[in-house]
C-alpha positions in Angstrom: 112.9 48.9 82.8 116.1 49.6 84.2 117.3 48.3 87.7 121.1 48.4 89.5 121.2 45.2 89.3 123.5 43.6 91.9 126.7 41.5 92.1 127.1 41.4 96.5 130.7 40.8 97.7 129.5 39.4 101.5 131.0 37.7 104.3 129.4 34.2 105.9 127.5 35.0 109.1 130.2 34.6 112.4 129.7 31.1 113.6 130.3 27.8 113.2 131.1 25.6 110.4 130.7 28.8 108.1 133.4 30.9 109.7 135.8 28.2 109.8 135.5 27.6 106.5 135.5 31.2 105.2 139.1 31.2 107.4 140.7 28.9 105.6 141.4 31.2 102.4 143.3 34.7 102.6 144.7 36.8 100.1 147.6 37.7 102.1 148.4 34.0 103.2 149.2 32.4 99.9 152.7 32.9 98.6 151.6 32.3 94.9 152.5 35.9 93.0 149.4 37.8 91.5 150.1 36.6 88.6 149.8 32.8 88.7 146.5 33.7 90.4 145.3 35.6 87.7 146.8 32.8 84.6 144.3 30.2 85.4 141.2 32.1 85.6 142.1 33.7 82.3 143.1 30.5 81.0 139.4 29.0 82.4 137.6 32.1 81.1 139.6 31.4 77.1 138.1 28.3 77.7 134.3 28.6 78.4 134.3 31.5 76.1 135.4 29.0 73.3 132.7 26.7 74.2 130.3 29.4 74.3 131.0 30.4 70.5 131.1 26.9 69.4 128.0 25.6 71.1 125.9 28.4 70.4 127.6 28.0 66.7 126.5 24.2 66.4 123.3 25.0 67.6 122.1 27.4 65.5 122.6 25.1 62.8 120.8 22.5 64.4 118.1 24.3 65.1 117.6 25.6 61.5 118.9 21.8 60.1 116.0 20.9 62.6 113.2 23.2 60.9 114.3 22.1 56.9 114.0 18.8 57.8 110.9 19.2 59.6 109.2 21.7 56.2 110.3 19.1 53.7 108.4 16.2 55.4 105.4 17.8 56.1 105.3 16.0 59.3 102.0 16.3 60.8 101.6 17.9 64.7 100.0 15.4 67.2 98.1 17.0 69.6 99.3 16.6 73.3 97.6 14.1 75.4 95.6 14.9 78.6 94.3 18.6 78.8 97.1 19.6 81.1 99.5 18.6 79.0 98.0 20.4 76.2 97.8 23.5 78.4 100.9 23.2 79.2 101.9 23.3 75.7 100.0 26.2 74.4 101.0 28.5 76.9 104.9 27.2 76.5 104.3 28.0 72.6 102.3 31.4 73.4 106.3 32.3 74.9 108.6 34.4 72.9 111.9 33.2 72.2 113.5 35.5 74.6 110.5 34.5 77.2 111.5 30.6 76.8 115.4 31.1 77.1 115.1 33.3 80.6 112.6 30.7 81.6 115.7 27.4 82.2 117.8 30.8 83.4 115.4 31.4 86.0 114.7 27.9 87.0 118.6 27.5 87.8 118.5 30.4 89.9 115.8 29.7 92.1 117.2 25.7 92.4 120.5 27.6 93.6 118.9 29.9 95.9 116.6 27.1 97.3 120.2 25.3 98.0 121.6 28.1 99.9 118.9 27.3 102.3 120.2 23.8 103.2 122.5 24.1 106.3 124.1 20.7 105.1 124.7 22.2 101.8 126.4 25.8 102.9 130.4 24.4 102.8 129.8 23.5 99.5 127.8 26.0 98.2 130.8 28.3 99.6 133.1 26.4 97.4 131.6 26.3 94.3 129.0 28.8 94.5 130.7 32.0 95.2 133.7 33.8 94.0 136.8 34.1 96.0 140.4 34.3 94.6 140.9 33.0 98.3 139.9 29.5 98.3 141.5 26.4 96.5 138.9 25.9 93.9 138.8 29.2 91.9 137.5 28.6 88.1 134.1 27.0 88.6 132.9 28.9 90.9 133.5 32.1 88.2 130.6 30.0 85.9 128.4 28.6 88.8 128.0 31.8 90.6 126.7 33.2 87.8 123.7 31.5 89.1 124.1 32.1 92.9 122.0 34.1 95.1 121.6 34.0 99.0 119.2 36.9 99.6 115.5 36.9 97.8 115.6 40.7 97.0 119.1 40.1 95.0 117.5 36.9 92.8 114.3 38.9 92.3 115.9 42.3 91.4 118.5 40.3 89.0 115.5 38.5 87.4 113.4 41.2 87.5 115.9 42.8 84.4 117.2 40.0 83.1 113.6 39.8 82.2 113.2 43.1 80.9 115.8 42.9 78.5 115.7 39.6 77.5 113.3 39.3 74.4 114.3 42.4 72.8 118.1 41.1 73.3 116.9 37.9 71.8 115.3 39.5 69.2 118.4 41.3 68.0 121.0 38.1 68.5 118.7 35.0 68.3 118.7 32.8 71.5 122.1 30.4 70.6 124.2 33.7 70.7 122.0 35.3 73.6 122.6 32.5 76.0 126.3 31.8 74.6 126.8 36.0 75.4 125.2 35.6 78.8 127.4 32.4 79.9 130.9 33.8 78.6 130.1 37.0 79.8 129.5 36.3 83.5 132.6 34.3 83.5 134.8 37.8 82.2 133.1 39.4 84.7 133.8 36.5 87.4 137.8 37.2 85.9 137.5 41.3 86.5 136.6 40.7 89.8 139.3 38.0 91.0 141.8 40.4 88.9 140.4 43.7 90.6 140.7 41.4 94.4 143.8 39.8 93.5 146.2 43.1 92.8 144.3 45.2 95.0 144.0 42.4 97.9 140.8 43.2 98.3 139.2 40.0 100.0 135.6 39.1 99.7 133.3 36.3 98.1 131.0 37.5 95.5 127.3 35.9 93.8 125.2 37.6 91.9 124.0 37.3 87.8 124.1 40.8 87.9 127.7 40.4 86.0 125.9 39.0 83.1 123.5 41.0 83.4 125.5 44.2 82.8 126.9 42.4 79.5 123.0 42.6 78.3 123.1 45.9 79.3 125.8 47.0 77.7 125.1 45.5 74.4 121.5 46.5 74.4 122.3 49.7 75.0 125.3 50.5 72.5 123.3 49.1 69.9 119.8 51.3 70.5 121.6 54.2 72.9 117.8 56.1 72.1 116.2 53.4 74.0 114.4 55.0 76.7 114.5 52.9 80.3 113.7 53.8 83.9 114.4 52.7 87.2 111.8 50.5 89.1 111.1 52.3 91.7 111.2 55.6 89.9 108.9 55.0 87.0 108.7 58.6 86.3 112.2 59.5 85.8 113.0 58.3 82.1 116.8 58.7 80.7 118.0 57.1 77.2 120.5 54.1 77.3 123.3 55.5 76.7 123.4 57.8 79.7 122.0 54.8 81.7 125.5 52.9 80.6 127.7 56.0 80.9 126.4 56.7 84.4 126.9 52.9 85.2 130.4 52.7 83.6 131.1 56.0 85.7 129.1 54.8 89.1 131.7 51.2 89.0 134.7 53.0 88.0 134.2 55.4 91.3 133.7 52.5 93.1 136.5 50.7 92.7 138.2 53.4 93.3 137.0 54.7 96.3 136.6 50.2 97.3 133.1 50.7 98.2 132.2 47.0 99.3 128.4 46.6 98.7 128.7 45.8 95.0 131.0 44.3 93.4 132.0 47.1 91.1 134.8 45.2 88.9 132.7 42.8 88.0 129.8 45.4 86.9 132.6 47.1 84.8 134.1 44.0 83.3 130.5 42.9 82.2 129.4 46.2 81.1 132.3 46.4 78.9 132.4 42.8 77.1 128.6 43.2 76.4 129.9 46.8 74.8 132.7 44.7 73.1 130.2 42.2 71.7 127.8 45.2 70.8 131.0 47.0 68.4 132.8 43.7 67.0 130.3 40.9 68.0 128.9 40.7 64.7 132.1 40.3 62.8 133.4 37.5 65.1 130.0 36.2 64.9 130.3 35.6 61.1 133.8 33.8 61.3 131.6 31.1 62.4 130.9 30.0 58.8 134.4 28.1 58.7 133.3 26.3 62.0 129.5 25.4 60.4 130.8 23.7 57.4 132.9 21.9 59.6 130.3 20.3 61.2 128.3 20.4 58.3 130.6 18.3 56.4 131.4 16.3 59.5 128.0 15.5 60.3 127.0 14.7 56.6 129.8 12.1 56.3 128.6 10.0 59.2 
């Protein structure tokens, strides 16, 4: 199923601690250029991108140093004590891969959407919780609002295809490079949209996974453009993915443009096109990690 999944640029309600705090950033106030605004963002998005390919790297091969080990002792499986518990672990096992890595995915976004409904929490969930090229702290909030929803329809529309997509995506990539995909590429799409508000001074907070989001998108697409998807509340109107990811790429590209406000179109395009980057030389990159693995092989092996 396909859904426009969204990435809101919004304002904070008038009033309040809210609007004074909202006040305190404006594009047109700071007298850093455009770009020592743009440097560190790109610098922070180098950096959790790294971190992305190495952690998913290293565990991979724990995971499969994990399952040898496990095979050539022949340990024995312990049944879970107490029936819930053993419930509880049958269903978690009845999961498929892709089903128990948008589970912890989905669990962050609800515990982030259940913060934005603190009142004592709202200044910081401002901060570091939504995007704004604006305010003093501007590279974790391109990672943490990855995670951030304020409206119930945005998380639930947002999980909704994350959900659809997600085992077949982790089917194709395994879940290391799935989640290490999904982190790096809501942070590029976090650094379109500070770029795109930055030399366009275009002001505006944005939230949403809908940024990494696209990236799955895009990748699941390039790679079976014959899949056939739908919108939700169309069911009967089917189309193949890659005219769902043209008509995407063309519907953000017109709206930055044209600065239509409800989405945040540049961060759409930007994930759209590194999941399409990943989808054409992701597999390459992804087998440079070999030099990386022994590394650590040898590393670990010595201690």
């Amino acid at each position: 199923m396909l859904s426009l999944a969204q990435r809101c640029i919004f304002r904070p309600p008038c009033g309040g601690q809210q609007l004074r705090f909202f006040r305190m950033g404006k594009l047109a106030s700071n007298s850093a250029g455009p770009s020592m605004k743009i440097l560190k963002p790109i610098l922070f998005t180098g950096a959790v991108g790294s971190t992305c390919y190495v952690g998913a790297s290293i565990w991979q091969y724990e995971e499969l140093r994990a399952k040898m080990i496990s095979k050539s002792l022949l340990q024995p499986r312990f049944k879970k004590a107490g029936s819930l518990r053993q419930h509880m672990n049958a269903f978690w096992n009845s999961l498929s891969e892709g089903q128990k890595i948008f589970a912890p995915i989905l669990a962050c976004n609800v515990a982030v959407f259940c913060a934005w409904r603190l009142p004592r929490l709202q200044p910081f969930m401002y901060r570091l919780f939504s995007a704004d090229p604006a305010q003093k702290a501007v590279c974790w909030p391109m990672l943490l609002s990855t995670f951030s929803h304020q409206s119930f329809l945005h998380l639930a529309a947002n999980m909704f295809v994350l959900h659809s997509f997600c085992t077949g995506t982790v089917a194709i990539l395994g879940k290391e490079q799935f989640l290490g995909l999904y982190l790096a590429s809501g942070v590029v799409s976090s650094l379109a949209s500070h770029t795109y508000k930055v030399l366009t001074r275009f002001p505006g907070r944005s939230l949403g996974a809908s940024g990494a989001i696209m990236a799955i998108l895009g990748y699941i697409c390039t790679v079976h453009p014959d899949i056939r998807l739908s919108i939700i509340f169309l069911p009967q109107f089917h189309f193949t993915g890659e005219m769902a990811i043209k008509g995407l790429l063309l519907m953000d590209s017109v709206g930055m443009v044209m600065r239509w406000r409800f989405f945040d179109h540049a961060a759409h395009l930007g994930g759209a096109l590194f999941g399409i980057f990943w989808a054409v030389c992701g597999h390459n990159l992804w087998m440079k990690r070999e030099v990386l693995v022994t590394w650590w092989h040898n590393n670990r092996s010595s201690k």
